[in-house]
C-alpha positions in Angstrom: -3.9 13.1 -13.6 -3.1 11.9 -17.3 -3.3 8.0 -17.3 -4.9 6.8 -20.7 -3.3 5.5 -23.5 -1.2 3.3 -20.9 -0.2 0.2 -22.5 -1.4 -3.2 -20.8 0.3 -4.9 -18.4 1.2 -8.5 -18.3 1.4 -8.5 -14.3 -2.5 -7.3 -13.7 -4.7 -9.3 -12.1 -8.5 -8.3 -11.6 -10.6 -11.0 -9.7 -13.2 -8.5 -8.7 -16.7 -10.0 -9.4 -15.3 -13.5 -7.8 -16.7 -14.4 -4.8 -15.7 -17.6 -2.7 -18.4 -16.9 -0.1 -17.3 -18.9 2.3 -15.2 -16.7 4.4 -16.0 -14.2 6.7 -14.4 -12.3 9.6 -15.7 -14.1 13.0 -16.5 -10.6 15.0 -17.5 -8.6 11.6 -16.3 -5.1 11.5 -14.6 -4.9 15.0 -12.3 -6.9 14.0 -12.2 -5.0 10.9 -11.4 -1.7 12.3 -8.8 -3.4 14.5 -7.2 -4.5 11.8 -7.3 -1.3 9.4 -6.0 0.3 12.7 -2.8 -1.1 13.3 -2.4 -2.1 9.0 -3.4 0.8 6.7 -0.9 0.2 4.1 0.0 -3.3 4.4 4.1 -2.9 4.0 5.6 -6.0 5.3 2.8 -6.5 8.3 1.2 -8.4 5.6 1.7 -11.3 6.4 1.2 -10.9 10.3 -2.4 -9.5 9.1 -2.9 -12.5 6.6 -2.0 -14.9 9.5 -4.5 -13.3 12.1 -7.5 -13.2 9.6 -6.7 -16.9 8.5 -7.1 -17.7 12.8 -10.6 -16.1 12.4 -11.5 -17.5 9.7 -13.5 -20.3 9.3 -13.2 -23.1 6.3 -14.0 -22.7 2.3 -17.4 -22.6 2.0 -19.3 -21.8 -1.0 -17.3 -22.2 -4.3 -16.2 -19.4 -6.4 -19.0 -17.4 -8.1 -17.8 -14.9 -10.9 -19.8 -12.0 -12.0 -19.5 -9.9 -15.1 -17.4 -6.2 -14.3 -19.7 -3.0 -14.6 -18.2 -0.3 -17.4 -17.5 1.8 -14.5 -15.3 -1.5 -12.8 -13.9 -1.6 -16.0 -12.5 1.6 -16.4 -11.6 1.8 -12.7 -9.6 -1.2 -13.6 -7.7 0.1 -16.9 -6.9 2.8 -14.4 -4.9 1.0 -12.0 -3.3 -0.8 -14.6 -2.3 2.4 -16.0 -0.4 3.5 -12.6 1.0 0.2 -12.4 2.5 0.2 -16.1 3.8 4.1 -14.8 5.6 2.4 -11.7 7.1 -0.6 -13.8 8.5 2.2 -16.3 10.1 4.6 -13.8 11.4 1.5 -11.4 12.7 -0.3 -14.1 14.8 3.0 -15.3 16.4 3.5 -11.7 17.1 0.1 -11.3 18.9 0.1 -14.6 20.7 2.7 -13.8 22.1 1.4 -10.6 23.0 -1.6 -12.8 20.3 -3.2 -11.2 17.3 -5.6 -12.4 13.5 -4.9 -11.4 11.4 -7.7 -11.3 8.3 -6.6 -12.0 5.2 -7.5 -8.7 1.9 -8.3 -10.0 -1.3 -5.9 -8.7 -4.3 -8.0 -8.0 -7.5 -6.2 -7.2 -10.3 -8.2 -5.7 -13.4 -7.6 -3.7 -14.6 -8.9 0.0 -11.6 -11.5 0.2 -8.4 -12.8 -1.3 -5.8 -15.8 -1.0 -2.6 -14.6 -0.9 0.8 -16.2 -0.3 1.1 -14.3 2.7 -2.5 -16.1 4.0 -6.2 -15.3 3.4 -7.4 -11.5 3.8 -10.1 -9.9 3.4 -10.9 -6.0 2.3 -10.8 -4.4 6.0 -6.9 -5.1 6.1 -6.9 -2.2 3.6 -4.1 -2.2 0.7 -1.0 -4.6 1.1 2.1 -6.0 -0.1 2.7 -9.8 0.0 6.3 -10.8 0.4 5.8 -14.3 -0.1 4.5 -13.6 -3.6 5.5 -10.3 -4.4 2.3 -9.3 -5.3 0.4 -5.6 -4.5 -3.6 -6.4 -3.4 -6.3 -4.1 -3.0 -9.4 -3.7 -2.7 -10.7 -0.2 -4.1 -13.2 -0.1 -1.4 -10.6 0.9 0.7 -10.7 4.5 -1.1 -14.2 5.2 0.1 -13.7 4.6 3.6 -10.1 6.4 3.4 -12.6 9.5 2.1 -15.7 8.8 4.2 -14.0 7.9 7.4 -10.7 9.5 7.7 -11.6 12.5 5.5 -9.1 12.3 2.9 -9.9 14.3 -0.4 -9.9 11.4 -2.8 -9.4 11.4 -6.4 -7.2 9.6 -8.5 -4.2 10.7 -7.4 -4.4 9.5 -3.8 -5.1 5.8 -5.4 -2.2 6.4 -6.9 0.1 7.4 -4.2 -1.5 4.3 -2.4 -0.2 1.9 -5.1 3.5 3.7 -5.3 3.8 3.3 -1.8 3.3 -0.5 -2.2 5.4 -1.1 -4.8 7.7 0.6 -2.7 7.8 -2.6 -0.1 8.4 -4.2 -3.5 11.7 -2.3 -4.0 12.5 -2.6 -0.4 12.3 -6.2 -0.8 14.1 -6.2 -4.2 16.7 -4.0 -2.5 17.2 -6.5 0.7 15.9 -3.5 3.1 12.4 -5.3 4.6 14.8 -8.2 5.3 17.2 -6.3 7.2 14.8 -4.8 8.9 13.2 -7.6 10.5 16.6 -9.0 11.5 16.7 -5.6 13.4 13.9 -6.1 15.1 14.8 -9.6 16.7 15.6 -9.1 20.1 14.0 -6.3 20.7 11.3 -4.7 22.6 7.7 -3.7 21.2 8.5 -0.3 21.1 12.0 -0.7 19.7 10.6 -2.5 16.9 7.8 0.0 15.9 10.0 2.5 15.2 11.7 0.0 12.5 8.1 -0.4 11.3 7.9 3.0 11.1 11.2 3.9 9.0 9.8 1.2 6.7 7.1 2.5 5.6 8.3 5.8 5.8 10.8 5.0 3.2 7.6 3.7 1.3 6.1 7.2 1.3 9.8 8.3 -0.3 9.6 5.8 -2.9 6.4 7.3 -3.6 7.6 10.5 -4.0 10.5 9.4 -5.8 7.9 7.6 -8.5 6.4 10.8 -8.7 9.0 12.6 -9.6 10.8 10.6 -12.0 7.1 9.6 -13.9 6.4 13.5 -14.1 9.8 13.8 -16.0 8.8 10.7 -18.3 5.3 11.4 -19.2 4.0 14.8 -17.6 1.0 12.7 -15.7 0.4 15.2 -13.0 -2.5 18.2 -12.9 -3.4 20.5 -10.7 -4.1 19.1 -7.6 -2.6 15.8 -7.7 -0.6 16.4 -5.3 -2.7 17.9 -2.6 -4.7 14.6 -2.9 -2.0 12.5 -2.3 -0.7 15.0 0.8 -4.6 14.4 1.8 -4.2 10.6 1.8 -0.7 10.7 3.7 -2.3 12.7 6.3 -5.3 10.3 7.1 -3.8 7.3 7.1 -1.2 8.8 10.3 -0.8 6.7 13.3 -1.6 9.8 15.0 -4.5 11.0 13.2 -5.8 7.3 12.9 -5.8 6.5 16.4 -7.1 10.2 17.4 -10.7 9.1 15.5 -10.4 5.4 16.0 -9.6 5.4 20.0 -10.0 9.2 21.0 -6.3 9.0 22.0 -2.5 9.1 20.4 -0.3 6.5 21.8 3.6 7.2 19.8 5.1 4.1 21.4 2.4 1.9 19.0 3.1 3.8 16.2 4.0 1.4 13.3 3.8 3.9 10.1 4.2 7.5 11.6 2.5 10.5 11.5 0.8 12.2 9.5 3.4 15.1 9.1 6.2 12.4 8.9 4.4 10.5 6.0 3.9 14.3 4.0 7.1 15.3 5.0 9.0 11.8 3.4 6.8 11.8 0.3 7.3 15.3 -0.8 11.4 14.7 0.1 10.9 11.9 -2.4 9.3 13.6 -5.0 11.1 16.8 -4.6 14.4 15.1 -5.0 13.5 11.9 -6.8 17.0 10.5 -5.7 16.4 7.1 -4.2 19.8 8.0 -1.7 17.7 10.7 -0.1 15.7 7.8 1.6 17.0 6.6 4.4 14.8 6.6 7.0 16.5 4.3 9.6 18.9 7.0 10.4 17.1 8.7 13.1 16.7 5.4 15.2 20.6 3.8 14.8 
């Protein structure tokens, strides 16, 4: 994809190359893949996630230690910065024209561990959004196991489909929806209020699309390919095709994010139609 000559962002936040040390998941990578299971693609489970890994965590230890970036950090960083700058552009257009006002979220990339608003978390809970502090935080380690482990295709588009989909639980809390949605699921059973998990982040993978869409119009980002890597991430990060490598079995009841055709399916309605009233996701389950 096209991404340089971007202009910088004031809501970037790179603390890769600090290091607190000090905390560490009691149970290691278990634990890890536990938690990647059942929250690839934060959405609003962030700060559930945040609370568990702040229960297994033990004190501050060690103080910060900073690090200089490598060039190739560096230029993975103006990268992300790049997408972010694309998604403040296009979101700050539709809002506008639904005589609305975006507030920008800040992106922070770190490595090994983070404070967030939303509690401490560390790398294996995979990309997420923070309600709390409306902030987007990933670790780009995250992109080699999505490759090496669930056999997506990589490449620069799939990061960036990743960080749409987030700033989609921004617009979804922007728009009241994540709020709604949790009201929906008081009172009800486990099962019930997966499938409102679900339609969340379903809608995330529209917004996606929708970003897509509306940024190729703008600025003519996309090349061949793009979007096959982005269909590629959608597809490994299923509940179905998650839970067939992780556990051997598919379990729909427990499904918090849908499948892997459902995620496709919503982000290429998004970025086919690039209408934001094309999105509703809830309908099936009313």
């Amino acid at each position: 994809m096209k991404w340089s000559g971007r202009r910088s962002s004031d809501n970037f936040e790179d603390r890769r190359g600090m290091s607190s040390g000090g905390k560490t998941i009691v149970g290691g990578g278990l634990i890890g893949i536990v938690i990647l299971l059942l929250n690839v693609f934060g959405g609003e489970n962030g700060q559930m996630v945040g609370n568990i890994l702040e229960q297994t965590q033990g004190n501050q230890g060690a103080p910060t230690e900073q690090r200089d970036l490598t060039a190739k950090e560096k230029e993975e960083g103006k990268f992300i910065e790049a997408i972010l700058v694309d998604t403040e552009d296009v979101w700050t257009k539709i809002f506008q024209e639904n005589n609305l006002n975006y507030e920008r979220p800040n992106l922070v990339l770190f490595t090994r561990n983070v404070e967030t608003a939303c509690g401490n978390a560390t790398s294996d809970s995979g990309p997420f959004y923070c309600p709390g502090d409306q902030k987007v935080y990933m670790d780009l380690a995250f992109f080699d196991e999505l490759e090496t482990k669930f056999g997506a295709k990589g490449g620069d588009f799939a990061t960036a489909y990743v960080i749409a989909h987030e700033i989609g639980h921004h617009v979804q809390t922007l728009l009241g929806t994540s709020s709604k949605m949790r009201k929906m699921q008081e009172g009800k059973s486990q099962a019930e209020a997966n499938k409102l998990s679900v339609a969340l982040e379903l809608q995330a993978d529209f917004y996606a699309g929708v970003w897509t869409y509306h940024n190729q119009q703008m600025k003519n980002f996309l090349e061949e390919g793009d979007i096959d890597e982005a269909l590629s991430a959608a597809h490994a990060v299923g509940d179905d095709a998650i839970q067939s490598k992780i556990q051997g079995r598919i379990v729909p009841e427990s499904f918090t994010h849908g499948t892997s055709a459902q995620r496709k399916a919503w982000f290429m309605k998004g970025y086919k139609t690039g209408d934001i009233t094309q999105g509703d996701t809830f309908a099936e389950i009313r």
